[in-house]
C-alpha positions in Angstrom: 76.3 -1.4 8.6 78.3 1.5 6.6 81.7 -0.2 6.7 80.3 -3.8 5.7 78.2 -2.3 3.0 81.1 -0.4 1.9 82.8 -3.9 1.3 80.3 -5.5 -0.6 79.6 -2.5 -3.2 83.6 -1.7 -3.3 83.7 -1.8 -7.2 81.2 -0.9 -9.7 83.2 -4.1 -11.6 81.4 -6.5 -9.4 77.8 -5.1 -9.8 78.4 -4.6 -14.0 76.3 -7.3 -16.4 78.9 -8.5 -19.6 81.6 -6.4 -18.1 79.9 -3.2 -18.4 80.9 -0.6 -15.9 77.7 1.9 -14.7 79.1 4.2 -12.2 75.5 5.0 -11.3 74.4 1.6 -9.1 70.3 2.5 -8.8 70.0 -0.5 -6.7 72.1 -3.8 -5.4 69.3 -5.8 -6.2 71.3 -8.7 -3.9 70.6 -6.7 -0.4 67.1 -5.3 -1.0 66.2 -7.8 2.0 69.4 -8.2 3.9 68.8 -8.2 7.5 72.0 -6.3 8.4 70.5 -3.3 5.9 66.7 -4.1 7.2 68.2 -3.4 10.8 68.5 0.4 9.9 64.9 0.9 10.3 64.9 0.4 14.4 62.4 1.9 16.9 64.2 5.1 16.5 63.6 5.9 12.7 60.7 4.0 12.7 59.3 6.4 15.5 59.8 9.9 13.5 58.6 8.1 10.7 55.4 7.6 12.5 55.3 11.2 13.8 54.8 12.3 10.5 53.0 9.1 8.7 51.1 7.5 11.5 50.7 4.4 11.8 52.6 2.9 8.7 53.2 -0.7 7.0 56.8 -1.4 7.9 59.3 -2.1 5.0 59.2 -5.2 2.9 62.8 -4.1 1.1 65.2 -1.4 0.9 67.0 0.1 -2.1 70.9 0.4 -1.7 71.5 3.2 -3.9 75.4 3.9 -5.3 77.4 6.4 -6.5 81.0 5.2 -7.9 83.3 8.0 -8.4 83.7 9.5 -12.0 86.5 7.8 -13.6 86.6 10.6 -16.7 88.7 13.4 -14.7 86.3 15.5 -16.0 85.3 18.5 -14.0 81.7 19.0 -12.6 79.0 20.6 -14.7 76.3 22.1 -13.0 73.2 20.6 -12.3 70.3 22.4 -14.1 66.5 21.9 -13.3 65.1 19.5 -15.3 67.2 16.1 -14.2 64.8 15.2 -11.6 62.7 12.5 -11.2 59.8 11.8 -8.6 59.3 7.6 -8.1 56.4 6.0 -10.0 56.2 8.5 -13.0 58.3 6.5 -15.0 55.5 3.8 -15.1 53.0 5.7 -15.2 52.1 5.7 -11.1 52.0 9.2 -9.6 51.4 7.9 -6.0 53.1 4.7 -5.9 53.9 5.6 -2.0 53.6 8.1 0.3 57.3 8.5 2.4 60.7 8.0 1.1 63.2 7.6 3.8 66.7 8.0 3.2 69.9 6.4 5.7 72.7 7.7 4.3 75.7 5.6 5.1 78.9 7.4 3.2 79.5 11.3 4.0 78.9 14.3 1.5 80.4 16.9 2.8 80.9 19.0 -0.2 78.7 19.4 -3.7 78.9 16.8 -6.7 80.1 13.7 -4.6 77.3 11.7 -5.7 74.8 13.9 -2.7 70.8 13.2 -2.5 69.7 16.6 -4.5 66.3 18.1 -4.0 64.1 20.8 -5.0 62.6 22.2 -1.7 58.9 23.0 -1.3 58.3 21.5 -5.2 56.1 19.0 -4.1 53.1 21.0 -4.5 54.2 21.2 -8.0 54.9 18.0 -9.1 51.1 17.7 -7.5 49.9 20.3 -10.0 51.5 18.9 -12.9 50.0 15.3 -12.2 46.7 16.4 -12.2 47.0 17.8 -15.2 48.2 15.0 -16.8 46.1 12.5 -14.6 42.7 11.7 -17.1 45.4 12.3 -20.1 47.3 9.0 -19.3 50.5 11.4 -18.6 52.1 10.9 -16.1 55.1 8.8 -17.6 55.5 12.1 -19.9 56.0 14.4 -17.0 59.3 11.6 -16.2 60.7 12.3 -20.1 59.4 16.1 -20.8 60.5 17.9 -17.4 59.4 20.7 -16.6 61.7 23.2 -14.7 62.3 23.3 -11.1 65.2 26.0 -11.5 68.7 24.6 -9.8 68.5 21.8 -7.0 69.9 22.1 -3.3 72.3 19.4 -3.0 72.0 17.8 0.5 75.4 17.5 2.5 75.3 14.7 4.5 76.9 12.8 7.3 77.1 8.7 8.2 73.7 8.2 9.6 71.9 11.3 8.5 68.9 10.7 8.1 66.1 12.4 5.1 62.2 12.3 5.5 60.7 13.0 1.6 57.3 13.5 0.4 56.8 11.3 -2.5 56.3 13.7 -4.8 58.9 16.1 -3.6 61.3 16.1 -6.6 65.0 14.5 -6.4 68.2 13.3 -8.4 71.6 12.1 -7.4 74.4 13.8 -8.9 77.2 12.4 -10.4 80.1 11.2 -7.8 83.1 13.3 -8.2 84.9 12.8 -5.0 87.4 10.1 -4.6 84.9 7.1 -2.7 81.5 5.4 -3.2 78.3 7.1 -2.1 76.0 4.7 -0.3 72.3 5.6 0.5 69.6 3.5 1.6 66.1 4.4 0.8 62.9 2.6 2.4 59.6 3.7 1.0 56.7 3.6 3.4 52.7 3.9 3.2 50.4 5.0 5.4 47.6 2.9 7.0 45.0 6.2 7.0 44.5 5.8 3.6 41.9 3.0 2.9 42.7 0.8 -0.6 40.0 1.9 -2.5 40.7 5.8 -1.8 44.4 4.7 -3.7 43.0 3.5 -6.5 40.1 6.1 -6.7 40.2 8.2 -10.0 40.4 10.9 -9.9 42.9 10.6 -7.2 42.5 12.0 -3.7 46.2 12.0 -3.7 46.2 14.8 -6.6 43.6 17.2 -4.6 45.1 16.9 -1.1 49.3 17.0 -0.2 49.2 15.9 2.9 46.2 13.4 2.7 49.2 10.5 3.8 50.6 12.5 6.8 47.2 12.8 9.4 50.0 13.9 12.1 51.2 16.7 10.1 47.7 18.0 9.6 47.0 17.4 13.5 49.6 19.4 14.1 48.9 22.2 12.3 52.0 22.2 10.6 50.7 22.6 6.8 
């Protein structure tokens, strides 16, 4: 799957509208459903997705995230704490899932080469500041007015690593310095513990309780 992907993302030329070059792909909107991409998700992931999620709603489509490298030649700046993003708040949904799982398909051996960057044990956090901005209408302001999660931990990954995210665990992907594309592949997954109407409760169960998603963390006495 890595090497044919590779192939069809090759040049940030063939992805560009009007000739315009972004070397930040968010998503190849042409293989959200493509079976060779869908075939990540086996029994294997699926089953450590299910040790922490339960019993979960499989995938209806994938994002195939991309890095190009940085065509500048400029060195890289450092990555402050306030260039994170958690999915949904841009629109205004604060728990628009409740797992993000990551396949990453290029290696990232070394900072700024386009890695998955995360702010560790921030979650709780981003969980805080929702609530606060929940009844307020808010929550797309927490995606343009960040507040500061001090300096990320950029991930170094291998082909076929794999990352398990809470939703609201805060994330970026850094600009691509290195000399070839960074592919990722994110699924994001929900729970079947949760009933409908508890998601669309208000005020949300989701902003009083982490780990109301993950019954086989709780089980488990992990958190």
């Amino acid at each position: 799957a890595a090497a044919a992907l590779a192939g069809r993302v090759a040049t940030p030329a063939a992805h560009a509208p009007a000739g315009r070059v972004d070397p930040k792909l968010t998503n190849v909107a042409s293989l959200e459903r493509d079976p060779a991409i869908f075939a990540l998700y086996g029994d294997a992931l699926a089953g450590s997705v299910r040790a922490v999620l339960g019993d979960h709603d499989p995938p209806r489509k994938c994002q195939v995230a991309v890095r190009f490298p940085d065509a500048t030649g400029r060195a890289p700046l450092p990555v402050d704490g306030v260039r994170w993003h958690v999915d949904g708040w841009k629109n205004g949904d604060h728990s628009i899932f409740d797992l993000l799982v990551g396949v990453c398909l290029s290696d990232t051996p070394r900072d700024d080469e386009g890695n998955l960057a995360v702010h560790p044990g921030r979650h709780a956090k981003a969980m805080e500041l929702a609530k606060s901005r929940e009844r307020l209408g808010g929550i797309r302001e927490l995606h343009h007015k960040k507040h500061d999660m001090g300096p990320p931990t950029q991930l170094k990954l291998r082909v076929g690593d794999v990352v398990l995210a809470h939703q609201k665990l805060p994330h970026l992907g850094v600009a691509n310095h290195g000399s070839l594309p960074r592919i990722m592949v994110y699924f994001r997954l929900t729970t079947r513990a949760v009933r409908y109407d508890q998601r669309k409760a208000q005020p949300s169960p989701f902003l009083d309780d982490l780990w109301l998603a993950f019954p086989p963390v709780r089980a488990a006495g992990l958190w």
